[in-house]
C-alpha positions in Angstrom: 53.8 94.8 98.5 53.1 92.3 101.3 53.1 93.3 105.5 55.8 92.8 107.7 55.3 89.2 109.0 54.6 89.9 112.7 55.2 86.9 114.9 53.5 86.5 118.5 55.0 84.3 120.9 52.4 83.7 123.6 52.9 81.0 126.4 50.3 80.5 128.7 51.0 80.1 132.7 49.3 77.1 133.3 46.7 77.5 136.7 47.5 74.7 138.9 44.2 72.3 139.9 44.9 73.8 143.5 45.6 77.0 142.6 44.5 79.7 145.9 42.7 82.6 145.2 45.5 85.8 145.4 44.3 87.7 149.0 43.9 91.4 148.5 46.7 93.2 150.6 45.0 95.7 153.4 46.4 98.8 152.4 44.4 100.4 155.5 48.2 100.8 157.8 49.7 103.5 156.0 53.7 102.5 155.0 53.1 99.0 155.9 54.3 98.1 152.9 57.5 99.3 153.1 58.4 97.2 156.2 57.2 93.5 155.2 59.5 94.0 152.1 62.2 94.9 154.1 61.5 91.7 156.8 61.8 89.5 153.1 65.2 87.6 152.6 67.1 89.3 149.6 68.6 86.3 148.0 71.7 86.7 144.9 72.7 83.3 143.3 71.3 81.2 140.3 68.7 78.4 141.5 67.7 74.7 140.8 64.5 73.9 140.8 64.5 72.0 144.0 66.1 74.6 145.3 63.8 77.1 144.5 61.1 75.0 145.8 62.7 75.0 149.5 63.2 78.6 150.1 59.1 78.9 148.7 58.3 76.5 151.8 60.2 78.4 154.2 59.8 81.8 153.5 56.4 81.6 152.0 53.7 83.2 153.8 51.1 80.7 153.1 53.0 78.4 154.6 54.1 79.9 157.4 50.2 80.5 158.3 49.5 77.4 158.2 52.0 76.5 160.3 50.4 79.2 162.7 46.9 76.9 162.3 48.9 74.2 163.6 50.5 76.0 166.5 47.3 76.9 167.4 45.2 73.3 167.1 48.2 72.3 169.8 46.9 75.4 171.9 43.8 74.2 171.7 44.6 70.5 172.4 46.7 71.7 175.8 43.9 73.6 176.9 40.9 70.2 176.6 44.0 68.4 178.5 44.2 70.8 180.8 40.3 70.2 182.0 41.1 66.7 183.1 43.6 68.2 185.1 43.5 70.0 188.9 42.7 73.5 189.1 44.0 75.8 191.8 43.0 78.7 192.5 43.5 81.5 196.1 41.0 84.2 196.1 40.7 87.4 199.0 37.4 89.1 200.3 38.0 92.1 202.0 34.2 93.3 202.7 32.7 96.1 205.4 28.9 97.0 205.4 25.7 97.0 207.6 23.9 94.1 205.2 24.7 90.7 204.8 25.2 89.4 201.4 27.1 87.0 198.6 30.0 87.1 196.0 31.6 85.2 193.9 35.1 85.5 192.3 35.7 87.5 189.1 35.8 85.0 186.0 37.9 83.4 184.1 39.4 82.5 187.3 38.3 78.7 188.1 37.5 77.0 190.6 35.6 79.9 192.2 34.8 81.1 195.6 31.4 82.1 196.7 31.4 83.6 200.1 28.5 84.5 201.8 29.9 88.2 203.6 28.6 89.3 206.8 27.3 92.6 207.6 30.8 94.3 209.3 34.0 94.1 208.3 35.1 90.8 206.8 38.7 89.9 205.5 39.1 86.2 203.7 42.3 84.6 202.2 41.4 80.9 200.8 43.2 78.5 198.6 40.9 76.1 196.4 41.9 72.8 194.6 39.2 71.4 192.1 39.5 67.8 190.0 37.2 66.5 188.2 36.4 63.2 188.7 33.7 61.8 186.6 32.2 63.7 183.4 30.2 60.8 181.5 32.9 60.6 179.2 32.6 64.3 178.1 36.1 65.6 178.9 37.6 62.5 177.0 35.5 63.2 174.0 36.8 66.8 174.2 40.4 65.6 173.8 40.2 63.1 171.4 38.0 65.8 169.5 41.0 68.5 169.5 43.6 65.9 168.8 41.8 64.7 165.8 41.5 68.6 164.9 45.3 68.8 165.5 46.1 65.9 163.1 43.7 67.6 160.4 45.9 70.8 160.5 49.0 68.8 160.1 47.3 67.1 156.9 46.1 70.8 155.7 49.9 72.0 156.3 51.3 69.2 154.5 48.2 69.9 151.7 49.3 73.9 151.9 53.0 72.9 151.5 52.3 70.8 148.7 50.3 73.5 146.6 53.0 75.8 147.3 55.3 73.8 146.1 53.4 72.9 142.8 53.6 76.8 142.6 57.5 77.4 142.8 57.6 74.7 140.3 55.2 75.7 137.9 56.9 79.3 138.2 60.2 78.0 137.7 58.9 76.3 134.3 57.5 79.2 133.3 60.7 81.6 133.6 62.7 78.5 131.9 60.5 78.2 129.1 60.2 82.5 129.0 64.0 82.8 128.4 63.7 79.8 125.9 61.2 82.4 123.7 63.5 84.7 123.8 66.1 82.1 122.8 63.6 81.9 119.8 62.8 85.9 119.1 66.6 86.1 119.2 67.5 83.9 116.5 65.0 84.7 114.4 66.4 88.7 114.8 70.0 87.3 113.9 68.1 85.1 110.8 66.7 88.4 109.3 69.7 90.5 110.1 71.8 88.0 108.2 69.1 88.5 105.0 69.4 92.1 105.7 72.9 92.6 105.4 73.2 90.0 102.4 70.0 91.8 100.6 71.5 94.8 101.1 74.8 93.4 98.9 72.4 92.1 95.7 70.7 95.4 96.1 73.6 97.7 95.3 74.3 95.1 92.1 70.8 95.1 91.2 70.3 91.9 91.7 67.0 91.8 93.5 64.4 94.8 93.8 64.3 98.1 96.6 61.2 96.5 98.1 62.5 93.6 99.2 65.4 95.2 101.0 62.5 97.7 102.7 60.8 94.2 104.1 63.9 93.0 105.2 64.5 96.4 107.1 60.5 95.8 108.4 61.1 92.3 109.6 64.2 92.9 111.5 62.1 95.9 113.2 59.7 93.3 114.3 62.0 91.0 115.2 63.4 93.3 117.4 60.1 94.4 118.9 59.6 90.8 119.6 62.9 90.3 120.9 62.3 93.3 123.6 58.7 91.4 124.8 59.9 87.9 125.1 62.7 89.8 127.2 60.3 91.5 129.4 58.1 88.5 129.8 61.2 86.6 131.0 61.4 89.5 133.2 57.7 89.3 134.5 58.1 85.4 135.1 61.1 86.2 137.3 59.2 88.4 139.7 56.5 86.2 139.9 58.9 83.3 140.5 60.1 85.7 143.6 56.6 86.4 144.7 55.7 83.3 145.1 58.7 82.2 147.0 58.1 84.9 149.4 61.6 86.7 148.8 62.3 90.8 148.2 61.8 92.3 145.2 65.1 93.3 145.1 66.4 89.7 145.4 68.5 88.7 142.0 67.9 85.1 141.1 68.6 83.1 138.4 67.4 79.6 137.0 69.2 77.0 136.1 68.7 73.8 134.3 66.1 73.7 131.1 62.8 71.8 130.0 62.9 68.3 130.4 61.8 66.1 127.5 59.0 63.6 127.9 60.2 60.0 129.8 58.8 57.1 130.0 60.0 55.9 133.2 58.0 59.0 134.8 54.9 57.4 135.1 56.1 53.7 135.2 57.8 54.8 138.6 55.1 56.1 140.1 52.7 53.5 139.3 55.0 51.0 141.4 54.8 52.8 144.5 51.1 52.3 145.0 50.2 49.2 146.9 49.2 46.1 145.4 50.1 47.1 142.0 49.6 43.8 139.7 52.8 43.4 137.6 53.3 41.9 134.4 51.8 43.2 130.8 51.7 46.3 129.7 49.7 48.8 131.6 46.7 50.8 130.0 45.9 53.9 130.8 42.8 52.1 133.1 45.9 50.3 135.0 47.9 53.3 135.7 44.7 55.0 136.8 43.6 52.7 139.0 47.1 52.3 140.4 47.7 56.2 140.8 44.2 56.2 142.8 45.9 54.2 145.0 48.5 55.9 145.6 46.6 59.0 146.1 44.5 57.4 148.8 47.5 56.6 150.5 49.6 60.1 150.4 47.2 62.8 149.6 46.9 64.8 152.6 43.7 65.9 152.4 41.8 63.1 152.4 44.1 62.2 155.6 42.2 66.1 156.9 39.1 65.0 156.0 39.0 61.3 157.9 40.3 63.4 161.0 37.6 66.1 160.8 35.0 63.8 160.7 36.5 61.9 163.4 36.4 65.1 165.3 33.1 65.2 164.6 32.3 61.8 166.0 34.1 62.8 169.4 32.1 66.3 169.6 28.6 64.2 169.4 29.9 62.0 172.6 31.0 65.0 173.9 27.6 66.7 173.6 26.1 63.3 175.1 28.3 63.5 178.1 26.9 66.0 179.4 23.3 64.2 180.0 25.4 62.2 182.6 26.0 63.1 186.2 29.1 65.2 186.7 31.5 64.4 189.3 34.3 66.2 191.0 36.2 66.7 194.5 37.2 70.0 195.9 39.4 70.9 198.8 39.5 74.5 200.1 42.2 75.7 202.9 40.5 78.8 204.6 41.8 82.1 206.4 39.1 84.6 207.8 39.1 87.7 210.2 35.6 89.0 211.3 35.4 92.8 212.5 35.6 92.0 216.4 36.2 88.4 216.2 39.3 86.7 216.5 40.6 85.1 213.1 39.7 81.5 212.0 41.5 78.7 209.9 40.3 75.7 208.3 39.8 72.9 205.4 36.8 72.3 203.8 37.0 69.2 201.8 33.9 67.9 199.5 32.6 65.3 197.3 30.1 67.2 194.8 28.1 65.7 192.2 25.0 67.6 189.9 23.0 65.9 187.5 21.4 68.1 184.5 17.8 67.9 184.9 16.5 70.0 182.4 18.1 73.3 180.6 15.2 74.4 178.1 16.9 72.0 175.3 20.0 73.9 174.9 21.8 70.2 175.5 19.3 68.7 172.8 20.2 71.6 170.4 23.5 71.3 170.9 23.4 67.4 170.0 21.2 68.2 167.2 24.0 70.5 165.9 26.9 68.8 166.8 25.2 65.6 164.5 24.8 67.5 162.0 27.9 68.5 161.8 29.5 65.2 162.1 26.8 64.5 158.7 28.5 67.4 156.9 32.0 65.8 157.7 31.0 62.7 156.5 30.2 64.2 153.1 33.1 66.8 153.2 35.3 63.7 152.9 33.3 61.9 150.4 33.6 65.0 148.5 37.3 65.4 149.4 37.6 61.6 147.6 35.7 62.5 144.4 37.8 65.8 143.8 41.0 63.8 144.3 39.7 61.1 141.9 39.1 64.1 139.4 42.7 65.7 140.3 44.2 62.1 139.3 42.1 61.3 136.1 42.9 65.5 135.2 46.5 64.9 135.7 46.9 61.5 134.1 45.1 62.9 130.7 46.8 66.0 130.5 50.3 64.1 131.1 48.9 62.1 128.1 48.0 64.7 126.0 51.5 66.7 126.8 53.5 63.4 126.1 51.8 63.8 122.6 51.9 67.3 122.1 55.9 67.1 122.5 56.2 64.6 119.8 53.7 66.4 117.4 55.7 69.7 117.8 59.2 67.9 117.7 57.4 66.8 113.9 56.5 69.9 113.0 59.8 71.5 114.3 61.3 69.5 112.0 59.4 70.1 108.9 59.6 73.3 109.4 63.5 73.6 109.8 63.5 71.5 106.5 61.1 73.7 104.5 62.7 77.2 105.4 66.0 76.0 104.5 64.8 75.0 101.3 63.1 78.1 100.9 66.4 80.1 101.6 68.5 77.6 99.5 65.9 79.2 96.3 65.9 82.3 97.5 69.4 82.9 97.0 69.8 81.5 93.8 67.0 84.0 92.7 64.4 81.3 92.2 61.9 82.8 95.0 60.6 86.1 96.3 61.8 87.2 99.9 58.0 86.7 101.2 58.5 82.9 100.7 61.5 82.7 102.6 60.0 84.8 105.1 56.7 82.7 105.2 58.9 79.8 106.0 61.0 81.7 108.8 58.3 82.6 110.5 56.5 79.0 110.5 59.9 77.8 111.8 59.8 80.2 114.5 56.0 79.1 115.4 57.3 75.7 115.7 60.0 76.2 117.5 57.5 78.0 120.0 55.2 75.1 119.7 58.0 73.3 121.4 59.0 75.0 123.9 55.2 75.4 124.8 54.6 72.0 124.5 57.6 70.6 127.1 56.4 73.7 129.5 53.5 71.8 129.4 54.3 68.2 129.9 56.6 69.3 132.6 53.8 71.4 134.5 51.6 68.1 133.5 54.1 65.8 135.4 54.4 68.1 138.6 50.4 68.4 138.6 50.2 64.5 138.5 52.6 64.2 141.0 50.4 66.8 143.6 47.4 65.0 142.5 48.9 61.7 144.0 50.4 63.9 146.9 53.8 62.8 146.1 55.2 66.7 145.2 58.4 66.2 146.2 58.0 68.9 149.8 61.2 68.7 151.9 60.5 69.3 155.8 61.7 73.1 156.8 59.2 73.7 159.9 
C-alpha cells in the first residue's frame, strides 16, 4: 500500500536589497515592554496596500528616528549660525581676601570675563557683548558644512522612508499570497473529502477495495494538517505585517485586494520618466537599463546623502584652513564695581581684538590632515554609494525579468496540471485507474497551483524592489 501523499506549501519572504538588520530590544528596564505596546495605535478595519504603507511611515519607529536625525542636523545648523552672531553675556564677582588675584567666568558661558580681584572686598556687575568680525572664512565653512549635513539627513529620511515602505509592501504581498495557500490547502481538503464520501459509497457496493477508502481517510488527514499550517502562516504574516507598520499587537487588520499579474506597461512607464530617454524601437533589456540608471541618479536618495556628505567634507577642510588666518572680533563691556572703602565706579570698555595662531604643536595640521582625509573617504563613500545603486538597478531589472517568466511558466504548468488530474479523475471513476493516480495528479495540481501563487508573490515583490532601486517607491509625505 502506498503513503499518504503529504503536500508542503512553502513560500519564501523575499529579503528586500535594503533590508535593516532587526535591533535587539533592551530588556534591561524591567516592564518596559508593557508601556511602548500600549503607546502603539490599535487599528480595526481591512487595508489597501497604499494604505498600509502610510500608517508604516507614520507610526514606524525607524522612521520616526530618522526624523529625530533630522531634527537634530537643524540643531546643529542653528547652533554654527549662531557663532556668526553677537553673544551677550552679564557676569558678578563678589571677592574679599588679603591677596590679589584673577578669575575667569565659569564655562559654557561666552564671552567671558576675566577680572583681575584686588586684595579686600570686591563686588563687580558687568554686561559683555562679543561679534566676531573676521574668521578667515572659518565660521562660513562651519555653516555651509552643517547645512550640507542637514540636506544629507533629509536624503537618509527620504532613503529610511523608502525602505520602510518597500517593507509594508513586501509584507502586505506576503499575507496576500499566505491566505492565497490556504485558498489552495482548502480546496484540495474539499477535493479529497468529495473522493472520501464518494469512495466510501463504491466501498459499501464493493466496487473498489478497503484500502483505498483507508488512503482517502489518510489524505484528507493531511489535507487538513495542511490546511491548519497555511492558516497559521497567514496568521504569522499578519503579525509581521503589524510589526512592521509599527501598530499594537492587538490591532485587527485585514488586507484587501490580491496578486497582481505581470504588465507590460510596468516597466515601459518607468523607463519614460528618466531623462533623455531615446524613443522609437523596441527597448532591450540594455535600453531599459541604461534608462532606469538614469532615473535612479536622479531620485535615489542616497546618492543625493552621499554628494552632500562629501560636500560637508569639502566645507570642514576650509574650515580647518580658517583657522591659520588671523581672527577678528569687537567686544564692548558696560562695567559696575564697588571696592571695600572706595566709592563705586561705572564704565564702557570698548575693543578691537585680533590674535593670529602662531604655532599650537600641530594640532591645526592634524586636524587638516584628518579633516582631508575624511573629505577622501566621502569621496569614495559616494562612488561606492553609485556602484551599489547600479547593482540595486541591474538586481531589480533581472529579477523583474525572471518573475515575468516564472508567472507564465507556472500559469503553463497550472494548466497542464488542471488538465491531467481531471483526466485522472474522469478514469478513476469509471474504474479504469487506482486512487494513487488520481491522487498523484491532485497533488501536482496543488503544487502548481502553489507555483503560482509563489511566482506572482514574486513578480510583485520584484516590481516594488525595482521601483526602490530607482527611488521611485511610491512614499507619501506624513512628517
Amino acid at each position: 500500500m502506498n503513503k499518504p501523499m503529504s503536500i508542503i506549501l512553502s513560500l519564501s519572504l523575499a529579503a528586500p536589497l535594503w533590508a535593516q538588520p532587526a535591533s535587539v530590544p533592551d530588556t534591561s528596564a524591567a516592564g518596559a515592554l508593557g508601556p511602548i505596546l500600549a503607546s502603539r495605535p490599535v487599528i480595526h478595519q481591512a487595508l489597501t496596500i497604499d494604505q498600509a504603507v502610510e500608517i508604516a511611515l507614520r507610526e514606524s519607529p525607524v522612521v520616526r528616528g530618522s526624523a529625530a536625525d533630522v531634527d537634530a542636523a537643524i540643531g546643529r545648523l542653528r547652533a554654527a549660525q549662531a557663532e556668526r552672531l553677537p553673544w551677550l553675556s552679564t557676569n558678578a564677582f563678589v571677592s574679599t581676601g588679603n591677596s590679589a588675584s584673577v578669575m575667569s567666568t565659569p564655562p559654557p558661558t561666552q564671552p567671558a570675563a576675566i577680572m583681575a580681584l584686588p586684595d579686600r572686598r570686591f563686588t563687580d556687575l558687568n554686561l559683555s557683548l562679543m561679534l566676531p568680525l573676521f574668521t578667515g572664512g572659518r565660521l562660513e565653512a562651519m555653516i555651509r558644512q552643517a547645512e550640507a549635513l542637514r540636506r544629507a539627513s533629509d536624503a537618509d529620511l527620504a532613503a529610511q522612508r523608502q525602505t520602510v515602505a518597500l517593507m509594508a509592501r513586501t509584507a502586505f504581498h506576503d499575507v496576500q499570497a499566505r491566505r492565497s495557500l490556504v485558498d489552495v490547502a482548502k480546496a484540495r481538503l474539499t477535493e479529497n473529502e468529495a473522493r472520501l464520501k464518494n469512495d466510501q459509497a463504491r466501498f459499501q457496493v464493493q466496487q473498489i477495495p478497503e484500502y483505498y477508502l483507508r488512503r482517502d481517510e489518510a489524505e484528507v488527514a493531511a489535507a487538513q494538517q495542511e490546511v491548519t499550517n497555511a492558516k497559521r502562516d497567514a496568521d504569522l504574516s499578519v503579525v509581521q505585517l503589524k510589526t512592521i507598520m509599527g501598530i499594537s499587537p492587538a490591532s485587527q487588520i485585514d488586507v484587501s485586494g490580491s496578486l497582481a499579474d505581470p504588465s507590460a506597461e510596468f516597466l515601459t512607464g518607468l523607463t519614460r520618466q528618466a531623462p533623455s530617454m531615446a524613443s522609437g524601437g523596441a527597448a532591450s533589456t540594455s535600453d531599459d537599463l541604461s534608462a532606469l540608471l538614469r532615473l535612479a541618479e536622479r531620485q535615489r536618495p542616497e546618492l543625493r546623502g552621499a554628494e552632500e556628505r562629501l560636500r560637508g567634507a569639502g566645507h570642514e577642510v576650509r574650515s580647518v584652513r580658517g583657522a591659520y588666518l588671523p581672527q577678528v572680533s569687537v567686544g564692548v563691556m558696560g562695567d559696575w564695581m564697588k571696592m571695600g572703602g572706595d566709592p563705586s565706579q561705572t564704565g564702557t570698555t570698548a575693543a578691537l581684538i585680533a590674535s593670529f595662531p602662531l604655532y599650537n604643536g600641530g594640532q591645526r595640521e592634524a586636524r587638516l590632515r584628518e579633516a582631508d582625509a575624511m573629505r577622501r573617504r566621502s569621496e569614495q563613500d559616494r562612488q561606492e554609494a553609485a556602484l551599489q545603486v547600479a547593482q540595486d538597478v541591474s538586481t531589480a531589472l533581472l529579477n523583474l525579468r525572471a518573475a515575468e517568466q516564472n508567472v507564465a511558466t507556472a500559469n503553463a504548468g497550472l494548466t497542464a496540471a488542471e488538465a491531467e488530474y481531471k483526466a485522472a479523475q474522469l478514469r478513476y471513476d469509471v474504474g479504469r485507474s487506482i486512487v494513487a493516480e488520481v491522487l498523484d495528479a491532485l497533488a501536482s495540481r496543488v503544487h502548481a497551483q502553489s507555483d503560482v501563487v509563489q511566482a506572482r508573490y514574486q513578480y510583485n515583490v520584484a516590481q516594488d524592489q525595482l521601483l526602490r532601486a530607482v527611488g521611485g517607491l511610491p512614499a507619501p509625505a506624513t512628517r
